[in-house]
N, C-alpha and C positions, 0 to 999 in steps of 0.2 A: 525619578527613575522609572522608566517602562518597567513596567509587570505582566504578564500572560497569564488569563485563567481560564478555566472550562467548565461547560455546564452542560448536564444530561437535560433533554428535554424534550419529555417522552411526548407532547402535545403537538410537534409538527408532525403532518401527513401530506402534505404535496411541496411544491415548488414556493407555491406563493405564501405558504407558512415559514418558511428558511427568508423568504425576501420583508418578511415582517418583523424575523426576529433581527434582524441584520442591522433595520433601520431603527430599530425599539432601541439595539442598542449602541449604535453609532449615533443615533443623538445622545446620549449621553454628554455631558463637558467632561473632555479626557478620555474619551476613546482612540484610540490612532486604526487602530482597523478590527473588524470582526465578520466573522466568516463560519456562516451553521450548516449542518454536513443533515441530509437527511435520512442519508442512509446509517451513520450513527447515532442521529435524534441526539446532537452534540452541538455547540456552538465554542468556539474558542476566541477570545477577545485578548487585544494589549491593548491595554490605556496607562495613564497617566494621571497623576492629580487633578483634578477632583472625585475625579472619578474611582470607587471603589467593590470591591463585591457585593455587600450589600446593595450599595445602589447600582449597580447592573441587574443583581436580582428583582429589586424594587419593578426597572424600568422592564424585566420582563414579565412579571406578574400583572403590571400594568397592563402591556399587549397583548393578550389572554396566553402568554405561555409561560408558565412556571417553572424555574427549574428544579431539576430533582435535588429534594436535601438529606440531607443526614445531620446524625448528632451523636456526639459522641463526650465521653466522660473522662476527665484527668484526674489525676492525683499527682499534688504538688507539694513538695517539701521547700521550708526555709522560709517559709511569708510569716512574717512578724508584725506587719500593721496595713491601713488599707493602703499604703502608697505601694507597699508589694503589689498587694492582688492589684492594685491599676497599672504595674509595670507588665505585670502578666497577663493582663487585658490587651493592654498597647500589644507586646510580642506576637500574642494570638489575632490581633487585627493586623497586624501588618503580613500576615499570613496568605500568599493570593489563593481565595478562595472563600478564604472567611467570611460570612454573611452576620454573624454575631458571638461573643463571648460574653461567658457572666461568673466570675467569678466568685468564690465561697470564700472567704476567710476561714471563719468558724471551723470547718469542714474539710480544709484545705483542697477544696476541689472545685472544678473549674466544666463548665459542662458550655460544650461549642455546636455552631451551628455550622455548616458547609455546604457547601458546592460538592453534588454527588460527582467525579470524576475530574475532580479540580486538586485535591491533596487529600490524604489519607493518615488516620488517627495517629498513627505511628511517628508524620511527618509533623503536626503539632505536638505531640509531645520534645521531638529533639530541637525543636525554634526555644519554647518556656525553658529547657534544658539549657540551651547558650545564651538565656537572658540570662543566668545564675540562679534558677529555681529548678532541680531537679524535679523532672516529670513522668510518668508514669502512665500508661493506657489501663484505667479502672473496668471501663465497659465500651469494648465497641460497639460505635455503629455500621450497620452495613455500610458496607466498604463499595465502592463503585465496582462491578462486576466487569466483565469483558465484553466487548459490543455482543461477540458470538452467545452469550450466556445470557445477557438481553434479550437478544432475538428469539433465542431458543426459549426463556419464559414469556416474550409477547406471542409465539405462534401453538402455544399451547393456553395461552386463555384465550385467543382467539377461537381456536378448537373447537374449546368448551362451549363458549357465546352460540358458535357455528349450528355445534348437537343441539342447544337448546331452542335457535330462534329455526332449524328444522322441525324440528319436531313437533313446534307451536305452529308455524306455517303449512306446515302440508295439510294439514284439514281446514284450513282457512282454504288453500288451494283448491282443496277438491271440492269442498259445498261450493266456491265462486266458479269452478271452472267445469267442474264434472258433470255438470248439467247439457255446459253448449258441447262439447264432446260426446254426451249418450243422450239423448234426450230422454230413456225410459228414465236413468237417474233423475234427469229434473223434474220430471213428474211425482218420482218416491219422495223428492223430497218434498216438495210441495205438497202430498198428501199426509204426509210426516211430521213432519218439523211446520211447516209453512216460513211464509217468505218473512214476517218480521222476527221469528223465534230464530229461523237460518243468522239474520243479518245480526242480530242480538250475539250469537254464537260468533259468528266471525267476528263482534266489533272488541266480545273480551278479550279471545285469541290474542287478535292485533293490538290490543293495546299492552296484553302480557309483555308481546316483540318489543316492542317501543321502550317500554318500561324497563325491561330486561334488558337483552344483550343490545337492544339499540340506542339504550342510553346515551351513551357514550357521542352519539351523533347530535341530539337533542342537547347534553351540558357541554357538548365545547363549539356546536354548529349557533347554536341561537345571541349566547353573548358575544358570539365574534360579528356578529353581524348587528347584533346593537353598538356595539364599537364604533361601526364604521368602516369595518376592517372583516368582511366575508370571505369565507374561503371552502374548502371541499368539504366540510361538516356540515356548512351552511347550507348550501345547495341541498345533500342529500337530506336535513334538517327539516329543510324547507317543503321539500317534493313530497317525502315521507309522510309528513304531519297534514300538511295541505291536501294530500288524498285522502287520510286518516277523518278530521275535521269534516270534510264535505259528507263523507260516507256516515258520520257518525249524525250528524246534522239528518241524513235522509232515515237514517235508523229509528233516530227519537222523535221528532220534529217534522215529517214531511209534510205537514200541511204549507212550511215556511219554503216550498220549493213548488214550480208548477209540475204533475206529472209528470209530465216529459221528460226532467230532467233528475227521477229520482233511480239514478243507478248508483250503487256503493261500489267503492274501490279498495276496499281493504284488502283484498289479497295483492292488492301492485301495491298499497304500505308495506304489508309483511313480505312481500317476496323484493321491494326495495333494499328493505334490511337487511334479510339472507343472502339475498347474490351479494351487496356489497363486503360483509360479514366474510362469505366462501372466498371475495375476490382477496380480500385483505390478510386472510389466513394463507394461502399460496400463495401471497406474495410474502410474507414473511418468512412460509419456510425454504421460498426461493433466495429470498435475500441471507439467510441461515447454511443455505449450502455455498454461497457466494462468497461468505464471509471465514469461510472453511479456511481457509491457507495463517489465518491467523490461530485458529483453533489450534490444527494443527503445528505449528509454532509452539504453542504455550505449552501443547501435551507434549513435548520435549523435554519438560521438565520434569526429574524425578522428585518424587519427593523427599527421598532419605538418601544419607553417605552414611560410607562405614569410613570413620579416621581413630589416627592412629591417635592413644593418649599415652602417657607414664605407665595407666595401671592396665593398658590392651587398649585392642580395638572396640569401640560405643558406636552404634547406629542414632548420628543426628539428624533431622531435618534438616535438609536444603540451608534453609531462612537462617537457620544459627551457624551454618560453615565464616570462617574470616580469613581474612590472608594469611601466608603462612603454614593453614591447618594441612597436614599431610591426608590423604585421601588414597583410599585401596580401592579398585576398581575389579572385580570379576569377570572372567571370560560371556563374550557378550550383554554384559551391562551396557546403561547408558551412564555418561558420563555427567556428574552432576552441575560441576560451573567450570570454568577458564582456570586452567593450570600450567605447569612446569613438571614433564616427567621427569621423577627421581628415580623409580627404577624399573629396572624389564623392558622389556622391548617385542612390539608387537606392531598390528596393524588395526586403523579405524577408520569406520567407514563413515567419511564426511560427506554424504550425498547430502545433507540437509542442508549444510552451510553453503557447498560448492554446486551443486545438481549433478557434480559428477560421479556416476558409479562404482568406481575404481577405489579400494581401500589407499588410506597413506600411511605409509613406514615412522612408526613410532621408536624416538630411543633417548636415549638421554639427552637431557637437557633441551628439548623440542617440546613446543607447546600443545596442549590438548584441547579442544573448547566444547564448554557445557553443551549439553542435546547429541554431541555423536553417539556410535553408538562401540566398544568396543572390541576388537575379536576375536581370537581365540587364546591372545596372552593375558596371565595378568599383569595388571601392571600400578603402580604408585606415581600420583604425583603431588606437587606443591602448588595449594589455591593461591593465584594470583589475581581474582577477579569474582565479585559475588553481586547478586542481586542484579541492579542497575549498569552495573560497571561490566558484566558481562555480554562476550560477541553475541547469543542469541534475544536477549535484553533490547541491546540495540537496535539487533536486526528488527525483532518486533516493533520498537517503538517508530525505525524509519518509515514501515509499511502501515502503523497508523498514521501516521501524517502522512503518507504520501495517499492514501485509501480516505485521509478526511479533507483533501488538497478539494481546487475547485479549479478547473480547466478554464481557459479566455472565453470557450464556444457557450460555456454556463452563464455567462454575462447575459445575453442573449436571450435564453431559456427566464435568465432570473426578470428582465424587462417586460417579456410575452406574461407571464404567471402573475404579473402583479396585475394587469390589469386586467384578467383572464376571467376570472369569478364576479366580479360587479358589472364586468359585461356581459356575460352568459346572465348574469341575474334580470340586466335589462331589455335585454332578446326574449326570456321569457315572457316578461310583462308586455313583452310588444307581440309578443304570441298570443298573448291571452287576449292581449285587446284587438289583436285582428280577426281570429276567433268569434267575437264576441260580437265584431261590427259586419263578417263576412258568413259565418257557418251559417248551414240550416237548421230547425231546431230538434233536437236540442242544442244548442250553442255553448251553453254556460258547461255542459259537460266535455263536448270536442275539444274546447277553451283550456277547462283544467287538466283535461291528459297532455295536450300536446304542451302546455306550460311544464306540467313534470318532469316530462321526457326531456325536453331540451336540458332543467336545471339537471339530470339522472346524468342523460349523456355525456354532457359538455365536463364531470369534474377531470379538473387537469393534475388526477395522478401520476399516467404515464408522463406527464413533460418533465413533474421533479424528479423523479426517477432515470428517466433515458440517462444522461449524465453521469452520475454519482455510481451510480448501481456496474455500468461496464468500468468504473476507475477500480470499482472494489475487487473485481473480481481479475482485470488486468493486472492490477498492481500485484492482486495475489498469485495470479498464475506467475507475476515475474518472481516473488519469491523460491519458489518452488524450482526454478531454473535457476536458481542464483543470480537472479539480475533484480539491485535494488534499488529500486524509482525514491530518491529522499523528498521529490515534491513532486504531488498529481500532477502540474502541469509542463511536467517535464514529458508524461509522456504525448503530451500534443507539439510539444515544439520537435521532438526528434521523432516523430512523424513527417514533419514539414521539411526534416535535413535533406539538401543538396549536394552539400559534400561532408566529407570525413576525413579530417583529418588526422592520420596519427602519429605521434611521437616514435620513435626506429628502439631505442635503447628501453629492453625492459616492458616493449609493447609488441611489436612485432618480432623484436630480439627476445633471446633468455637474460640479455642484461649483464652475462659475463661472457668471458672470451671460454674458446673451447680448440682442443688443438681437433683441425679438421682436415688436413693433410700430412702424411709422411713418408717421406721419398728417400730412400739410403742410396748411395754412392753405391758405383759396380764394387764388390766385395763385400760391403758392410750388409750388417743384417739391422733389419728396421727395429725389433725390441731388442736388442744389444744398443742399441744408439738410443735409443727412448729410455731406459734401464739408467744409464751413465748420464743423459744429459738429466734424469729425475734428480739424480745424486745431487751434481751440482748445484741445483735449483731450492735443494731441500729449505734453506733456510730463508730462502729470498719471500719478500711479502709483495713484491711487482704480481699486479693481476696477469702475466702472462706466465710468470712463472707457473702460479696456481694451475695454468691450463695445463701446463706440462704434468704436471704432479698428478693429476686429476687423471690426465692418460695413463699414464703409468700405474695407477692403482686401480683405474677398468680394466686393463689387460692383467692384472697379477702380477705385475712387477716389482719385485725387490729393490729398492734404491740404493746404486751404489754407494759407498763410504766415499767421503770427496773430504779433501783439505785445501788450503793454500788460496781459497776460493775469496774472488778480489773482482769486486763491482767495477766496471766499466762505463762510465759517464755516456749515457748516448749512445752506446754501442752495444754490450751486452753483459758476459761474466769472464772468467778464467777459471779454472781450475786442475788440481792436481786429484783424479779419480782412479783409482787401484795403480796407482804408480803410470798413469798415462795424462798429456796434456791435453786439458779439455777445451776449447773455445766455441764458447753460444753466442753469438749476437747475429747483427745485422749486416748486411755487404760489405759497409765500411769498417767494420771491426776486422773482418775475414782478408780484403785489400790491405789492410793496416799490417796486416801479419803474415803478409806474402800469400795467402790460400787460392787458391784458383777454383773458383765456382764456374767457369764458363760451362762445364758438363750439364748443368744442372739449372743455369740461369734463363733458359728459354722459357722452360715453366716455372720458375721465380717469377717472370716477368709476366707469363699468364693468370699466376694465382693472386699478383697485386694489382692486375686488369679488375680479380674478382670478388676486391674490396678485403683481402683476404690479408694479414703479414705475413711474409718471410721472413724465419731466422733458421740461423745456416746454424749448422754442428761438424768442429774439424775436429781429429784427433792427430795428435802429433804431425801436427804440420798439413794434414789433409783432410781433403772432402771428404767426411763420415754421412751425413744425409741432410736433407732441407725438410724443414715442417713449414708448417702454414697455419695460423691462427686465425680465430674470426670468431664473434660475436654469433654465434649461430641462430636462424630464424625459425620461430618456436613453430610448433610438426602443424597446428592450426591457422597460422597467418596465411599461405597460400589461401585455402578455401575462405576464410572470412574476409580477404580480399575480394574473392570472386565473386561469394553471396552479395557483398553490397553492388557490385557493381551491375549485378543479375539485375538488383531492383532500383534500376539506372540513377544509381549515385557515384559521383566524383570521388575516386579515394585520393587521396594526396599525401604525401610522408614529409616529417617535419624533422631534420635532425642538427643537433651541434655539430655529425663527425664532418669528416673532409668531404669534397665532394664527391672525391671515386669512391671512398666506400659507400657514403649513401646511396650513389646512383647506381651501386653494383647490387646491394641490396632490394634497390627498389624494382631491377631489371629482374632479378629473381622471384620476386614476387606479383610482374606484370602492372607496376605502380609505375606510368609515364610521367608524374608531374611530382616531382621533387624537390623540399626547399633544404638547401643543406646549410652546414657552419654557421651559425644562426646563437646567436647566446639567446637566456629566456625571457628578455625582455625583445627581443627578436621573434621570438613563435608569436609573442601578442601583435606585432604587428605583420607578422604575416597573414593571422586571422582573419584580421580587422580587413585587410586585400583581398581575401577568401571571401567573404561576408558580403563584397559588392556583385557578387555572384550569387549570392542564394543563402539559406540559410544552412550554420555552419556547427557540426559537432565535431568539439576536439575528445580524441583520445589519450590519456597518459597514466605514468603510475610513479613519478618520481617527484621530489619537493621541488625542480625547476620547473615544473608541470604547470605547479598549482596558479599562477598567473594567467598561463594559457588556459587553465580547464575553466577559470572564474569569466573569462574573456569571451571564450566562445557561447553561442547562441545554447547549446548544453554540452554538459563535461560529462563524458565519460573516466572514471576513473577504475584501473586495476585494479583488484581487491587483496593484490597480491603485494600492493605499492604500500606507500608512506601514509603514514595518515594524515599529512597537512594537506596530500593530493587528493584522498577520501573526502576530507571534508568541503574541499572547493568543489566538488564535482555534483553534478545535481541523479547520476547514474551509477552505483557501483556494481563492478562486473566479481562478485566475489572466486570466480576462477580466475585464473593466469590466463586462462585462453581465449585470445584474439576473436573467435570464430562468437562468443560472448554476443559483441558489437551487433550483427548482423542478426543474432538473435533478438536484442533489445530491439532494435531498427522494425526488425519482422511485427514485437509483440504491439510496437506503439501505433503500426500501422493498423495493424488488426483490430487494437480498442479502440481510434481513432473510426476506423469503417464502421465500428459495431453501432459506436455511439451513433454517425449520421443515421445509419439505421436505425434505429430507438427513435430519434428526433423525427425521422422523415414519417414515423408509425403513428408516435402521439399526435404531431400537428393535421399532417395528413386525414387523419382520424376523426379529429375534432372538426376539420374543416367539413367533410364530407357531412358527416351524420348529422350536425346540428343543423342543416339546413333540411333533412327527411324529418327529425322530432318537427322541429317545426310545423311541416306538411304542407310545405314546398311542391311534394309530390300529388299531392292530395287532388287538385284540380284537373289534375291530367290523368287520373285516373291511376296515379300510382300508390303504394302504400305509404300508410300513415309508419307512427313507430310505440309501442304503448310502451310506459314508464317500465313494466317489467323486462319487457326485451333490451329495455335503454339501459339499466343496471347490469342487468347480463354485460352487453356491448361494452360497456365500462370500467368490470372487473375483469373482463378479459382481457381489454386492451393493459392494464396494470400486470397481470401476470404474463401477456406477450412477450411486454419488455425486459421484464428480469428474466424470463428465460430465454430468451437470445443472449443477452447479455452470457447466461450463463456457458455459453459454446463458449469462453474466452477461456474457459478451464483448460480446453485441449490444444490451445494455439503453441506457435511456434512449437 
């Protein structure tokens, strides 16, 4: 049986670290696919037997990436001998995530190892609980946090490192640099200090940086590259220590060098560190603002209800709410989780759920959902939904997967990155050696700057980043709109849409009929006639009836008393209302019973042009008025029509009904190309005809949908519809409104630009500069590039891209 598990894994830092863990663990026996997100330092794997977490772990500790663990503590009741604690062994490993369990007999307790962001303590105690050993959470362990709270503690030790490897560099800075800048400085110094007591001073400095905040680059740059397996640690690893070494060599030892070549370079080690240090701290707290729309999400959640008990009302946490439990809500509270109001009636304002600003009419027996916020009534309801099972739960958990998805164009990124670093490694080496056989002398120094510079310039942070970094913050701006992407690479295919197609009923329509004409006979008066035929009507459950009723109670109308009242196969009703004879139907019904509509049949015959029914109303033997019903097209479909077609794509309407009303429908909407009478294995092959055209996103929101929405290239589904349609669709528009679409359309287009832009930065980037480190230019008299500019150059290009990226906040 496939299983899914995930792993935190705070050791990637570019592109080509996500394409090493992928392969560390798709070799594996029994992986069926994995896929590491860098922007959540996350990997998520299915396998299969043999393969298990443990050894997933194993195979990544192998590739120098660890994942993150925890451990936590049970307490288990009922274990009688050791073939218990081995049942509860097995239970706790068949747990995805588990990397180990060791059971206590003695002790009755049971202490586990994990997958930080794979399952959680609470989630091993209820697996030992359905083995038949009652289980218990004794001590947790940290619990996997939320990428934002991640992030938010990686850009605060980076901070720190930042303050510290400042603070140690700038005087490194200024004895290396403040001399060629003043030259009286370099004389004080030299009177002062002198030149090996100077270089003495900078070599501890520097080695403080290294040791300190630069750590970090030395333990995970050096073994990745005894691996075999180099990457953006290595390079800066590399550069850093290799200026470090030669300078320190001329410090203690210069008799081992000829004069000429004894200049020290420790302030391009320590200022190596620091720029990339600066660069990697704004990039984390860019990627921290990016990853806001999730934050935001989760601060939805209150932490306490006030519910109702036997002995009053008790203020519970959130966590111990269950179904069932009654809940009191205060004016302007936030509502704690998914319920059934039982009583009061008010209004709440669902902009979080829907992005639209408008409060919605709350009243009995209508649902509430956790994170709104409520208004100014109070009101009770009944939890139907807690924890996981709740709409803002989901909503989060779709926008982590669709924020941890990997687009087709990443394919691409992941191919360039893998061989990106062992080739910049041997560009250097061909620096150095060309250098060596071409400069003047000194050589052997020319040699080592320009081999730095290249390894400084070339790491390919921006390329893992371009990608991932615009999905995160895409995906998130489409929360925020209510539009939710259930996988990242949805939004590059409905970027690529050439036509739209949409389903009529429930998408461009309201989904029910609506009386939209009423025309009374000379004499009769229009609510006298709407009044009397409501009567009638009162007890019929025919969707048209409803429309009538429906009117009658928007205008204040009283429903007459009716008797005698006697359905009509195919035609319409009878009835006897205040001692008058009523007849509702269709023309044939009216013909059937002598009535003479000719008065009135010309615009009969225009409003059935307009996709529209007519049903006639006679009273004792005469034309009392004619109404007209219809399916009315929701107040947004005109303009979401128009928008798509603004940004020249094919709309196209897809419906069961007949063909005059769809094409009346569609002529109202400015929709030329209409497929009508169609059952729903009919829309799949209308697609499928749609598709030899271009690529094709359907729209829907009912359970006949769901074939179409799985069919088409991506499914849009209403958030208003079913949820069999929900889940086929790779889009949910969580408003009813149409105009949705043309939003999503706009947003995928937009992250889809952003990204080329990122990609066109990093490679463009890299292509340009690593041929100036080199000193390409150098012959012609142009500038060389020294390791510290090249670090600069490097972390800026990292922080470019996540902030461009971060303009996707304000899109659409």
């Amino acid at each position: 049986m496939t299983a899914t598990t995930n792993f935190i894994i705070e050791g990637m830092h570019c592109g080509a670290c996500t394409g090493r863990v992928e392969r560390a663990l798709a070799a594996e026996p029994g992986v069926k696919s994995a896929a590491a997100n860098l922007m959540a330092r996350s990997a998520r794997v299915e396998f299969d037997a043999p393969a298990t977490p443990a050894s997933l772990a194993a195979a990544l500790d192998r590739a120098g990436y660890p994942p993150a663990r925890a451990q936590t503590r049970l307490g288990i009741a009922g274990m009688t001998c050791a073939s218990c604690a081995g049942r509860v062994e097995r239970a706790l490993g068949a747990v995805p995530g588990v990397i180990a369990a060791r059971v206590n007999l003695a002790t009755e307790t049971a202490e586990v190892d994990y997958a930080q962001g794979a399952v959680a303590p609470s989630e091993l105690a209820v697996a030992v609980t359905a083995a038949g050993y009652p289980a218990r959470v004794l001590t947790a362990g940290d619990p996997p946090a939320p990428i934002t709270d991640r992030q938010a503690a990686e850009a605060a030790r980076l901070a720190r490192a930042v303050r510290i490897a400042g603070a140690l560099t700038l005087p490194v800075f200024v004895l290396a640099m403040g001399g060629h800048m003043i030259p009286a400085f370099h004389h004080w110094i030299a009177a002062t200090l002198g030149d090996r007591l100077n270089h003495l001073i900078q070599m501890v400095l520097t080695a403080a940086v290294m040791a300190g905040p630069g750590r970090v680059f030395l333990r995970l740059g050096f073994p990745a590259l005894l691996r075999g397996a180099p990457e953006m640690n290595s390079l800066v690893a590399l550069g850093a220590s290799a200026a470090f070494l030669y300078s320190a060599v001329v410090t203690l030892a210069p008799g081992l060098l000829p004069e000429t070549a004894r200049e020290v370079y420790f302030e391009a080690a320590a200022v190596i560190v620091t720029l990339i240090l600066l660069g990697r701290w704004l990039e984390a707290r860019a990627r921290g603002q990016a990853g806001q729309a999730i934050s935001r999400l989760v601060g939805l959640r209150p932490a306490t209800a006030r519910v109702e008990r036997a002995t009053g009302v008790v203020e519970l946490p959130v966590e111990e709410l269950a179904p069932g439990d009654i809940v009191q809500i205060l004016p302007g509270e936030r509502i704690a989780v998914d319920g059934i109001v039982t009583e009061g009636h008010g209004w709440i304002d669902e902009s979080m759920l829907t992005g639209e600003p408008a409060p919605v009419e709350k009243s009995l027996g209508q649902p509430v959902t956790g994170g709104t916020v409520n208004g100014a009534a109070a009101l009770t309801f009944r939890v139907t939904a807690t924890g996981a099972d709740t709409v803002l739960s989901r909503i989060i958990a779709l926008v982590e997967e669709a924020q941890g998805g990997k687009l087709p164009v990443q394919a691409l990124v992941d191919k360039v990155t893998r061989v990106f670093v062992p080739v910049v490694i041997a560009l250097s080496v061909l620096t150095f050696a060309l250098w060596m056989a071409f400069a003047p002398a000194p050589a052997f120094t020319h040699a080592l700057v320009a081999a730095i510079s290249v390894m400084i310039i070339a790491c390919p942070c921006a390329m893992g980043l371009a990608t991932p970094v615009s999905i995160l913050v895409g995906t998130g701006r489409g929360a925020e709109l209510g539009l939710l992407f259930r996988r990242g690479d949805a939004l590059q295919r409905l970027s690529q849409a050439r036509i739209v197609a949409f389903d009529k009923t429930g998408t461009l329509t309201a989904g029910r009929p609506a009386l939209t004409d009423l025309i009374p006979a000379e004499g009769f008066d229009a609510d006298e006639a709407l009044r009397l035929a409501a009567g009638a009507e009162a007890r019929s459950e025919h969707p048209l009836a409803q429309a009538i009723l429906a009117a009658a109670a928007g205008r204040g109308l009283t429903r007459a008393r009716a008797r005698k009242t006697t359905a009509l196969a195919g035609r319409g009703l009878s009835a006897e209302v205040e001692g008058r004879a009523l007849l509702l139907g269709n023309t044939r019904a009216l013909r059937e019973a002598g009535v003479d509509t000719a008065a009135l049949q010309p615009r009969a015959d225009q409003l059935a042009s307009e996709g529209k029914t007519p049903v006639w109303l006679a009273l004792d033997g005469q034309l009392a008025a004619l109404m007209a019903l219809a399916d009315p097209v929701k107040p947004g479909a005109p303009q979401a029509v128009a928008a798509l077609q603004a940004e020249g794509v094919s709309v196209v309407m897809i419906s069961g009904d007949t063909r005059a009303t769809a094409e009346a429908v569609g002529r109202s909407l400015c929709i030329t190309e209409v497929v009508a009478e169609v059952l729903p294995e009919g829309k799949v092959a209308a697609l499928e005809n749609l598709k030899t055209r271009g690529t094709v996103a359907f729209v829907g929101d009912g359970i006949n949908d769901a074939p179409a929405l799985a069919a088409a290239d991506v499914g849009l589904a209403i958030g208003t519809g079913t949820d069999v349609a929900i889940e086929a669709a790779e889009v949910v528009l969580m408003q009813g409104d149409p105009q949705g679409v043309a939003r999503a359309l706009a947003l995928s287009r937009a992250t889809m630009r952003n990204i080329r832009q990122n990609l066109f930065w990093a490679f463009a980037y890299n292509t340009a500069l690593i041929p100036v480190a080199m000193g390409a230019l150098v012959p012609f008299g142009g500038p060389g590039l020294s390791p510290m500019l090249a670090a600069g150059a490097m972390a800026f290009s990292s922080v470019f891209v996540v902030t461009n990226a971060l303009r996707l906040r304000r899109a659409a």
